[in-house]
C-alpha positions in Angstrom: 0.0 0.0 0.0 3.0 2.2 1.4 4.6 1.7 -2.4 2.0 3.2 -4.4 3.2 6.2 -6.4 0.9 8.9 -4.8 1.0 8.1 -1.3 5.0 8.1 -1.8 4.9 11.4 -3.4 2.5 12.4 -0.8 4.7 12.0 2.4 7.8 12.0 1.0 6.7 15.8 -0.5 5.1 16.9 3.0 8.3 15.4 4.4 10.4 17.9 2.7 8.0 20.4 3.2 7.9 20.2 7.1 11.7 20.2 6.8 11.8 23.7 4.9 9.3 24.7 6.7 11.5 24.6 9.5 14.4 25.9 8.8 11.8 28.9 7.6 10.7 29.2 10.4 14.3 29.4 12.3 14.6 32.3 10.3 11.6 33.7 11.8 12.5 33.5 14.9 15.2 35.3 14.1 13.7 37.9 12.6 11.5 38.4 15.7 13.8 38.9 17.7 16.3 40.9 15.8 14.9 42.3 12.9 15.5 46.3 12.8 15.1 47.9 9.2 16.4 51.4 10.4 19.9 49.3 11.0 22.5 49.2 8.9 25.0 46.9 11.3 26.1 43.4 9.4 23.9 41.6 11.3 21.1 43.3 9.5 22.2 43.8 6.4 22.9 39.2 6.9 19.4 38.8 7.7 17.6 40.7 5.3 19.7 38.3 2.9 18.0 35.4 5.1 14.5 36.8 4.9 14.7 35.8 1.0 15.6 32.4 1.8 13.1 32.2 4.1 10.2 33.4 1.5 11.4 31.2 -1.0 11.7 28.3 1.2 8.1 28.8 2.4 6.8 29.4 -1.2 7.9 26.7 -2.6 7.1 24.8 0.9 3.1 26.0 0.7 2.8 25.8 -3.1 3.4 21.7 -2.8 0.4 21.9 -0.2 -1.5 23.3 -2.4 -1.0 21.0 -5.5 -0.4 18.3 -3.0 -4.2 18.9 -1.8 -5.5 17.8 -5.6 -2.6 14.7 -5.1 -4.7 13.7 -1.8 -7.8 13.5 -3.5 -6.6 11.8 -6.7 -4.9 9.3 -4.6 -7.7 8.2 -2.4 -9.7 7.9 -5.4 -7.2 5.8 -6.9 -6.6 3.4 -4.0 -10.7 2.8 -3.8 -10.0 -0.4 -6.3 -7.9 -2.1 -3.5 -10.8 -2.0 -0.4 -13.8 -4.5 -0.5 -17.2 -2.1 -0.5 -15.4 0.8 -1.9 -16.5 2.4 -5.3 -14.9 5.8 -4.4 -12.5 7.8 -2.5 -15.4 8.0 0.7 -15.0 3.7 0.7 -10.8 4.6 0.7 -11.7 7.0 3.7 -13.9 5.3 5.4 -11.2 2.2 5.7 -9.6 4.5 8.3 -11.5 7.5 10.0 -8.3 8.9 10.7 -8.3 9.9 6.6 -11.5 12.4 7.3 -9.1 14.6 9.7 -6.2 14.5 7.0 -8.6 15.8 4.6 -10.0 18.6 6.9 -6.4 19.6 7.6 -5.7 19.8 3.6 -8.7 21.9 3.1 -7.3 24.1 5.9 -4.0 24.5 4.3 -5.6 24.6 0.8 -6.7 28.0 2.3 -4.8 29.6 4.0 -1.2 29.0 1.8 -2.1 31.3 -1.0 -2.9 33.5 1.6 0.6 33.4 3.2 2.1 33.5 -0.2 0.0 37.0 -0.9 1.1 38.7 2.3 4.6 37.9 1.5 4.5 38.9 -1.9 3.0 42.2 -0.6 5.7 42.4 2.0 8.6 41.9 -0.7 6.9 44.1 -2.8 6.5 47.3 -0.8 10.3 47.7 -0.2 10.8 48.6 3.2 9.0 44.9 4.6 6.2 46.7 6.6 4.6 43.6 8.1 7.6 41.2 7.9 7.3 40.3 11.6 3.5 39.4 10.9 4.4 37.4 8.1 6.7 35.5 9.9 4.8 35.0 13.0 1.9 33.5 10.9 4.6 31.5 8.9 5.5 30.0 12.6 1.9 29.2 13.3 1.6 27.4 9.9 4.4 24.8 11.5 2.9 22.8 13.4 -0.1 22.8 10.4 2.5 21.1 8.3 3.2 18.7 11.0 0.0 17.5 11.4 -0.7 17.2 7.9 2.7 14.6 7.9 1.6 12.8 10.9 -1.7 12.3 10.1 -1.2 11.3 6.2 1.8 8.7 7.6 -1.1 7.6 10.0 -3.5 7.2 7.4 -1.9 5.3 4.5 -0.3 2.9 6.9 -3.2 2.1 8.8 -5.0 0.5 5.6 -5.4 -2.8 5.3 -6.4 -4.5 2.0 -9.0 -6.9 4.0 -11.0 -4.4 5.3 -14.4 -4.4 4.2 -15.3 -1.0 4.3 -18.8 1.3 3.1 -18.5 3.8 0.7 -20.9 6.8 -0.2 -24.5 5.2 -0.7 -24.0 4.1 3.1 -22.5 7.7 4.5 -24.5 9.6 2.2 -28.0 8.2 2.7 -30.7 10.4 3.3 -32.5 8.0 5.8 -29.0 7.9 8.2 -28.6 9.7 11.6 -25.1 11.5 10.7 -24.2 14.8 9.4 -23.5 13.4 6.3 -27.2 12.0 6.2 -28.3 14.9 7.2 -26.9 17.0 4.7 -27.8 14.7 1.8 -31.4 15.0 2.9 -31.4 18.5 2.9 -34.9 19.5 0.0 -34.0 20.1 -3.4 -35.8 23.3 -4.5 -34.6 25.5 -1.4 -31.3 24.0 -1.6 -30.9 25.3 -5.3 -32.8 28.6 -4.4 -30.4 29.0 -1.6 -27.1 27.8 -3.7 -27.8 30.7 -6.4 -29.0 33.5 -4.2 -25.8 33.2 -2.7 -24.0 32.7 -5.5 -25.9 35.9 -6.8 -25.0 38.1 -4.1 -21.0 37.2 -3.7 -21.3 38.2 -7.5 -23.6 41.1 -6.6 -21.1 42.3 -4.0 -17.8 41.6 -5.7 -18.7 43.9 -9.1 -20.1 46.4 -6.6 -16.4 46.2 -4.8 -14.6 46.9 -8.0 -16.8 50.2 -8.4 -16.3 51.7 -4.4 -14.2 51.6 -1.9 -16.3 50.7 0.7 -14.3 49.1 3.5 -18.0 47.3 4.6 -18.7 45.8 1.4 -15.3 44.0 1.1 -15.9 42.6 4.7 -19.3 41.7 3.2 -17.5 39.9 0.6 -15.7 37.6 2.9 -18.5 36.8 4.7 -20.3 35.6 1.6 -16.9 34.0 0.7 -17.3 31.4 3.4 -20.9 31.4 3.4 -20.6 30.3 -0.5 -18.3 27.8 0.4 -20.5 26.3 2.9 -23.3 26.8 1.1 -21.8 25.3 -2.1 -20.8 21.8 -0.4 -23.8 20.9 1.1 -25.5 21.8 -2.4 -23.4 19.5 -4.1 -24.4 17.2 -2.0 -28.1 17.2 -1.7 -28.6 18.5 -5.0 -26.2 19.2 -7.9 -24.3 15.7 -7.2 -28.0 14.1 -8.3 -27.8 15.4 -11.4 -24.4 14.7 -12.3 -25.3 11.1 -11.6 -28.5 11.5 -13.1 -30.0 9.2 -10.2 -31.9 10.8 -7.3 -30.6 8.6 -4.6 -26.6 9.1 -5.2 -25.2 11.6 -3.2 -21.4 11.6 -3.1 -19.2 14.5 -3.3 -16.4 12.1 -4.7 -17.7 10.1 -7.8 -17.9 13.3 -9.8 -13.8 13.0 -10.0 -14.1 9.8 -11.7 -13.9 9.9 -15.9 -17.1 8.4 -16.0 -18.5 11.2 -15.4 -15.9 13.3 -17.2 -13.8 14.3 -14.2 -16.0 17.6 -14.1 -15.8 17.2 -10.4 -12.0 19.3 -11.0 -13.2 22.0 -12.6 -16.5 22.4 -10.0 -14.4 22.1 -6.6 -11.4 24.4 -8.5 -13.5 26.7 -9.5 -15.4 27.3 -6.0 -12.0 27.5 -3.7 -10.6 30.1 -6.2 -13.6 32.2 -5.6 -13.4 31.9 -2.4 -9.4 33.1 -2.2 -10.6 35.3 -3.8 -13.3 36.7 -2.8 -11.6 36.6 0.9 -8.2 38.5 0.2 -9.7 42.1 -0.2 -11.5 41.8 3.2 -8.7 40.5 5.4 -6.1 42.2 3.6 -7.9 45.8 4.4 -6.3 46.4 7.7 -3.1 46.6 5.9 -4.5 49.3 3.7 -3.2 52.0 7.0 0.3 51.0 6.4 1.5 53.9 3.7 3.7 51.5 1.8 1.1 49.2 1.2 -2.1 51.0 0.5 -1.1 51.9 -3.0 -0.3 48.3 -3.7 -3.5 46.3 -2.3 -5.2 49.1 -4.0 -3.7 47.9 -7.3 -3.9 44.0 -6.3 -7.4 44.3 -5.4 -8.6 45.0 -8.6 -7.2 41.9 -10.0 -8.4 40.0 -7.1 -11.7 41.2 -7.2 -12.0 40.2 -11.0 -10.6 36.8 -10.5 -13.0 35.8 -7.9 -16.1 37.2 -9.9 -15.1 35.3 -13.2 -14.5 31.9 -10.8 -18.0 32.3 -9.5 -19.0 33.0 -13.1 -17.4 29.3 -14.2 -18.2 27.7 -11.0 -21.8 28.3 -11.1 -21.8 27.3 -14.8 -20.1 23.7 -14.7 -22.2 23.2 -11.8 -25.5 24.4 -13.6 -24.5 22.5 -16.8 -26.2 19.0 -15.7 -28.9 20.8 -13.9 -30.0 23.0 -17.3 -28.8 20.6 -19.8 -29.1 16.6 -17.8 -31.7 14.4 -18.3 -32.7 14.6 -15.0 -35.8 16.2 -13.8 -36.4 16.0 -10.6 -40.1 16.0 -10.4 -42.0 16.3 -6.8 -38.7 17.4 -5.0 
């Protein structure tokens, strides 16, 4: 199990990772404690040399999370063939629990990387490294993130056993279960769609109005709806728009839609919805940093292309995930 391609490229990456990460984060501690920009002693002058090392350590370090986060997916699909009862990547989770918390913690660090990659660009960017000590504080928080990302994937894969018999989706995701799973599933069709666009419709709503005003409020608006659409979003796809990708009211699973049988458009939908939400999030927790002078000029100019991005996401999330609802032959009649 240990041998298969992904799952080595999976710890052996967040292996390396944890170890930059580290030596990152020395640096950060460093800078912490010593950093003074109005100095120009060698000491100084050594560690800004060490801040870029640190940066591109932690880019590089936080841009494998990300891909690595599509890597986890694809391999726990990919491993489903090897489990008795398992038809998806839920059977290839549900063969060991502990594979729910190692996807949590990927969709955590799915998050917040870019975000730590932004604020260091910014940083870099304004020339005189404004919130350097911030960045580097959060990049010490991230740490022990990484950690638990390596512990619990290790955990994970080598807790599987081949002779499991484990349940997969139609057992998690049945509408007439006790779980949250269940629960969600069951969740009524027509105000689960009305509720899925008019949220959709007012992140749009709000993010064109942010590109014409500089309203403060209606950027914190924005990441409100940012999360709210992501929550929103998930339990629509699936209680409703996973029925029609299937084309058979009964299947619920978030998972299946990865598969090519149903033309991988899972990818595109779940891409499509966490870029809106990075989006769509940025401009709102990035506006306290709009009072520093050497950075309001350039989250002025970033926000602009931020703002567009997350619009035009929403735009082609909401239309792959629309595409089997208009076009399918599914018609869900009575729900």
């Amino acid at each position: 199990m240990i041998l298969h391609p992904g799952i080595l490229a999976l710890i052996v990456g967040s292996s390396i990772v944890l170890a930059m990460m580290l030596y990152a984060g020395w640096i950060g501690v460093r800078v912490l404690r010593r950093w003074d920009f109005d100095s120009s002693s060698a000491e100084q002058l050594t560690l800004e040399r060490e801040t870029y090392l640190g940066s591109t350590l932690a880019i590089s370090a936080l841009g494998f999370q990300i891909v690595s986060a599509l890597l986890f997916l694809f391999t726990v699909d990919d491993i489903h063939e090897l489990f008795v009862g398992a038809m998806c990547a839920t059977g290839s989770l549900n063969a060991n629990p502990i594979g729910w918390t190692a996807l949590a913690v990927k969709v955590l660090v799915l998050i917040v990387s870019p975000i730590w990659i932004v604020v260091d660009s910014l940083d870099r960017r304004a020339g005189d490294f404004p919130i350097i000590k911030l960045k580097f504080l959060a990049l010490l928080l991230l740490v022990p993130l990484m950690a638990a990302d390596l512990v619990l994937q290790i955990r994970y894969f080598t807790g599987l056993d081949p002779q499991i018999i484990t349940s997969c989706c139609g057992a998690l995701f049945n509408e007439s279960g006790s779980t949250l799973a269940s629960e969600v599933a069951s969740l009524p069709v027509r105000p689960m769609l009305v509720a899925f666009y008019l949220v959709a419709a007012l992140f749009l709503a709000t993010g064109v109005a942010c590109l014409v005003s500089l309203s403060s409020l209606l950027r914190y608006l924005l990441a409100g709806l940012s999360l709210l659409i992501l929550v929103v979003s998930l339990a629509a796809i699936v209680s409703v728009l996973s029925l029609y990708v299937y084309e058979l009211p009964t299947h619920h699973c978030p998972f299946d839609m990865l598969q090519g049988q149903y033309a991988f458009i899972g990818y595109p939908i779940y891409f499509f919805l966490f870029a809106a939400v990075f989006f769509g999030l940025l401009p709102g927790l990035l506006q306290p940093l709009r009072r520093l002078p050497s950075l309001a000029d350039l989250i002025a100019d970033s926000e602009v292309k931020w703002l567009t991005l997350g619009v035009v996401s929403m735009l082609a999330f909401v239309c792959v995930a629309s595409w089997k609802v208009i076009f399918g032959s599914l018609t869900m009649i009575g729900y």
